[in-house]
N, C-alpha and C positions, 0 to 999 in steps of 0.2 A: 536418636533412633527413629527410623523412617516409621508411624504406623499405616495402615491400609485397613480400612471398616469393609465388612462384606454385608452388602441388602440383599434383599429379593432382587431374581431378575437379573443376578451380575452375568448370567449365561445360561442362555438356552439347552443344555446337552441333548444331541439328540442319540437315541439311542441306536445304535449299527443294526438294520439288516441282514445284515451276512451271517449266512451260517457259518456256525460254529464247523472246524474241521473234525470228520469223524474219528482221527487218530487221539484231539486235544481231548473231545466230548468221551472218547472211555476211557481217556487216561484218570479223568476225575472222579466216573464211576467204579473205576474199582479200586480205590483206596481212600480212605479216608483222610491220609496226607497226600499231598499235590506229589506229582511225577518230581519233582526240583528239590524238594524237600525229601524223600526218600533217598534220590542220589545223592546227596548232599550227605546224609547218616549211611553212606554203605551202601544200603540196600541193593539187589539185584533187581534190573531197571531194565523194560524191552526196548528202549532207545533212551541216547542220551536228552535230557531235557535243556532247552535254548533259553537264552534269552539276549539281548545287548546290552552294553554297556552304553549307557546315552542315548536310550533307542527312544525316547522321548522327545522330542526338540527338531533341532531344526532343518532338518532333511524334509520331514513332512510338510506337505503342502497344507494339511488342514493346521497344523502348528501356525506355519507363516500366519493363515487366516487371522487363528486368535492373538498371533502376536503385534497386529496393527493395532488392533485395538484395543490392546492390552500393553504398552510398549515396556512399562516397568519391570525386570524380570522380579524384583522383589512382590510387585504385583500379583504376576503370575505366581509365584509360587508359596505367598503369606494367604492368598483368601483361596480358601479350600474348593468351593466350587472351580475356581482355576487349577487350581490341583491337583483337582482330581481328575477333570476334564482332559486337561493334558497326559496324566498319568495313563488315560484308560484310550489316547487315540490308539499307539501302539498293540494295543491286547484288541481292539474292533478290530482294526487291519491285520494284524497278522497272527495273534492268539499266542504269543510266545507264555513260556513254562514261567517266566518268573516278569510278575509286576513291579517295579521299582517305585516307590512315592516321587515324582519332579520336587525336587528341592536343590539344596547346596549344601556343600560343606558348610559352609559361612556361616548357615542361618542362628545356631545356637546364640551364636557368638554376643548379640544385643543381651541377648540376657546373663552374660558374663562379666556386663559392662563394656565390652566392646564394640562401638558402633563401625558398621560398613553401610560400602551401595556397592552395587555392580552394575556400574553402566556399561556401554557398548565395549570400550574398551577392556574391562576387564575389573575385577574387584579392586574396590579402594578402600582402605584403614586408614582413619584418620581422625586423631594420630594416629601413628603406629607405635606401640610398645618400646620402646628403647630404652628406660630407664626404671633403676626399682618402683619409684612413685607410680610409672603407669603400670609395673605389672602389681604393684599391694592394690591397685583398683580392680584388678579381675575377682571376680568373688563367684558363689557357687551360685549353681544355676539351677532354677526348679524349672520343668520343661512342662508343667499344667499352667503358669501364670506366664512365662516368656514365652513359648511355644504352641497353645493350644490348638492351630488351625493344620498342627504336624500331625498329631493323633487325630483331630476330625478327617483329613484327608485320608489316614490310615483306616481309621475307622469306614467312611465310606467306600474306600477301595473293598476291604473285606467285603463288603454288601455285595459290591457290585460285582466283583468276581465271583464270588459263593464258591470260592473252594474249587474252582476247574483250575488257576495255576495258583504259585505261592507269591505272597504278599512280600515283598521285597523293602528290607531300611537299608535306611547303610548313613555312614557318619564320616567324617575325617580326624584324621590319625593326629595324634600331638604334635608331632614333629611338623607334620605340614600346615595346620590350623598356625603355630608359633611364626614358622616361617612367613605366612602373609602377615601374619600382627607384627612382626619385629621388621619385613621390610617394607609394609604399607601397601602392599597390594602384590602382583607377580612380579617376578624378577627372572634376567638372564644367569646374573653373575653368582648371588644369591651372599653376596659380601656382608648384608649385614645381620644375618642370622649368623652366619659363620664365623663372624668375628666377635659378636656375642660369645658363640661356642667357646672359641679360643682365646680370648682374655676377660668375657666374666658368667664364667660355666658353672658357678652359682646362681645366677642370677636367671639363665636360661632354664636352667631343674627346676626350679619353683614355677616357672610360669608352664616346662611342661605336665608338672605336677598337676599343677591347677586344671589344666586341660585335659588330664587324663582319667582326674577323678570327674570332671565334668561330663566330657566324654561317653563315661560310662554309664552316667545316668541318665542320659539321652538318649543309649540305646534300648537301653533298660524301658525307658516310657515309651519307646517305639514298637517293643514289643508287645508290650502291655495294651498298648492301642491296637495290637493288627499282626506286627513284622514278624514271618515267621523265620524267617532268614535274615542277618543283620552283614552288610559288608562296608569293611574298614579298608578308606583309602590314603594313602602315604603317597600323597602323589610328587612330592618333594623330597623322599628319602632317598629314594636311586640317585642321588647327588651326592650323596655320601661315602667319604671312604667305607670298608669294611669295620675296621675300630671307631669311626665315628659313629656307624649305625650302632654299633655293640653300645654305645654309651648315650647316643643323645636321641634314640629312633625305637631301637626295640626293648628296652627295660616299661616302655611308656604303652607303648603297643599290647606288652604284654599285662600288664597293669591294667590297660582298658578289657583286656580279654579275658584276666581272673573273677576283675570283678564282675562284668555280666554272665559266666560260667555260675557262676558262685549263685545265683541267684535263678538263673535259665541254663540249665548244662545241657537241656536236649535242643537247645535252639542255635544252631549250624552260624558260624561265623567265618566267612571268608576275609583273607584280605588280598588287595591289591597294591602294587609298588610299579608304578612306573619305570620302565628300566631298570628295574631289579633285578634280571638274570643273576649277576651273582651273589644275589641276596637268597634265592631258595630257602638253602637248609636254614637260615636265618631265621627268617620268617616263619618257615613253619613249629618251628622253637619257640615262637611266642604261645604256643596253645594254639592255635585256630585250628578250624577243623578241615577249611581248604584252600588251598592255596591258587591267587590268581594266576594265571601266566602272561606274559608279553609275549608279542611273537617273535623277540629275539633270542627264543631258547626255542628249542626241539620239543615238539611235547612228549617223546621219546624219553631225551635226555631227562625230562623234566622228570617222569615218572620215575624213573629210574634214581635217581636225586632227591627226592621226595619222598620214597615207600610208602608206604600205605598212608601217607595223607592224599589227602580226596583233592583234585586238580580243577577248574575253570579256565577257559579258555581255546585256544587262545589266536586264531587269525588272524591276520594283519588285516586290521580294517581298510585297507585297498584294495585288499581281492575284490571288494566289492565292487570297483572300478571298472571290474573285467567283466569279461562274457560270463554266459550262466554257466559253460561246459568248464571252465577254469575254476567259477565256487566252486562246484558242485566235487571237483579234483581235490580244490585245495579243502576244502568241509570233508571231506573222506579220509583225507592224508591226515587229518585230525583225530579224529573220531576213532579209527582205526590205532593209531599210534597213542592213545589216550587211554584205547581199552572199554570192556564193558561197563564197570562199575565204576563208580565215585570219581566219575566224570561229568562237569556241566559243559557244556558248547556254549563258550560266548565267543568276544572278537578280544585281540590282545590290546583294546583299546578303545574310545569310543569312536563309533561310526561318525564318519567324515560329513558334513553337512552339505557336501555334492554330491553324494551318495542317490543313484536313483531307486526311487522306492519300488518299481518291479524286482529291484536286484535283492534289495532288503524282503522283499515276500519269499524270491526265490530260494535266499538263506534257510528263513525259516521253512520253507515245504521241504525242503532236503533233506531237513535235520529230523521233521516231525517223519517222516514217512520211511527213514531208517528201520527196521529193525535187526535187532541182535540176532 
């Protein structure tokens, strides 16, 4: 397990000058829950509330800054002053409705027993889980002794926002947590989770057991520290047949969503699924309370598909590639097709790290300056 000590002095934060935008500044005056957090339960809402998925990281030029001199990503995202740092370039620059913690899926994992790194290439498990012996070494996970600088970061995100947007966790889904532990890091083909699946599909239930009850207590401490909002990503389950997700994807999914319900029923849980178009009704059968979209479904269709469960999403984060007069079409063609209520505007994916950051302001001033 890699550790990382934080001292005094790991970073300077400076605090943004910029004013606050005055659609963000009464959104937080007149309610006591954030714009994000109202859509999210229902509520009727005078504009959809934004946020991105991955709005953190590496598009920003101030990011790059701290990432020279910070090159570990487990660095950046285990000592909280970096955490938070990062967490909060995005909300100076563009003020968006929901703060996300900078972290990974990954991070629990050391205190599972599972150690990773994520270098440049990409996460590495190692070993990777492939037999009973390594998965009876996964064991439960307390997230106050293996995690503490999740909650400080949470904890200080609260401060620092004070309630103008909603504090944002999110965690990863069983199925895709298993998939990097059983194939040792990312994969194309995804052969040796699947062949788990398909010849010792006992063996794969326990470890996503293990994970699901893990899982949940992590989100569970995430709230507890800050998250007013918790979103679950399966970013490996859109690889799944439809009967495979029914058996090795959403029993686990929903598992993770009884038991934080169970304990927090008014704290809004979204999930997302990579290429999950024809996972909808799926997912929203796990219990959450809204469903991501990709932008390979209509957000039309989506609704319609969906009924009264509450939607995010969902542009293809290339739009942002184009002219401001094309967002601003394709932000419309969203928004409009989505509906007044129990819609969030994000992108059907994370924003692209060529992405330029005039285009990412212009997102968000479109979205804030909507009204119903």
């Amino acid at each position: 397990m890699v550790a990382f000590v934080s001292g005094q002095g790991v970073i300077g934060r400076k605090t943004s000058k910029r004013k606050m935008d005055p659609l963000v500044k009464m959104s937080a005056e007149t309610s006591e829950a954030p714009l994000l957090v109202r859509a999210a339960r229902g509520e009727k809402v005078e504009r959809p509330p934004v946020w991105m998925m991955r709005q953190a990281g590496r598009y920003m030029k101030v990011y790059q800054e701290l990432a020279k001199k910070h090159p570990s990503f487990r660095e950046r995202s285990e000592i909280p002053e970096l955490s938070t740092e990062i967490s909060l370039q995005p909300w100076e620059a563009f003020q968006p409705d929901g703060v996300i913690l900078f972290s990974d899926i990954l991070t629990p994992l050391p205190g599972m027993g599972v150690n990773f790194d994520i270098p440049d290439k990409g996460p590495v498990i190692e070993p990777p889980l492939r037999t009973k012996d390594d998965i009876d070494l996964v064991h439960e996970l307390d997230p106050t002794s293996a995690t503490p600088f999740v909650g400080k970061t949470l904890r200080d995100l609260t401060k620092e926002v004070d309630g103008k947007a909603a504090i944002l966790g999110f965690v990863g889904a069983p199925y895709t947590l298993a998939t990097y532990c059983v194939e040792g890091g990312s994969s194309k083909s995804y052969s040796a989770i699947k062949r788990m699946a398909f010849t010792e599909g006992e063996l794969l239930h326990s470890l996503l057991g293990k994970f699901a009850d893990n899982i949940a207590t992590y989100a569970c401490y995430q709230i507890e520290n800050g998250a007013q909002t918790v979103q679950m990503f399966d970013s490996w389950a859109g690889q799944l047949s439809p009967i495979d997700y029914d058996i090795f994807a959403a029993p686990y999914q929903k598992r993770v969503v009884d038991k934080v319900k169970e304990k927090y029923p008014d704290v809004p849980f979204i999930i997302y699924i990579s290429q999950g178009g024809t996972l909808l009704e799926r997912m929203a059968s796990t219990g959450v309370d809204i469903v991501s979209v990709d932008w390979t479904v209509d957000m039309k269709d989506a609704r319609e598909r969906l009924g009264d469960v509450k939607v995010q999403g969902n542009m293809d984060p290339a739009v942002l590639l184009g002219s401001k007069e094309f967002i601003t079409d394709r932000i419309m063609d969203t928004i409009q097709k989505a509906g007044p209520t129990g819609h969030i505007m994000n992108l059907g994916h994370g924003v692209m790290p060529n992405t330029p950051e005039e285009n990412v302001e212009h997102y968000f001033r479109t979205v804030q300056n909507f009204k119903w």
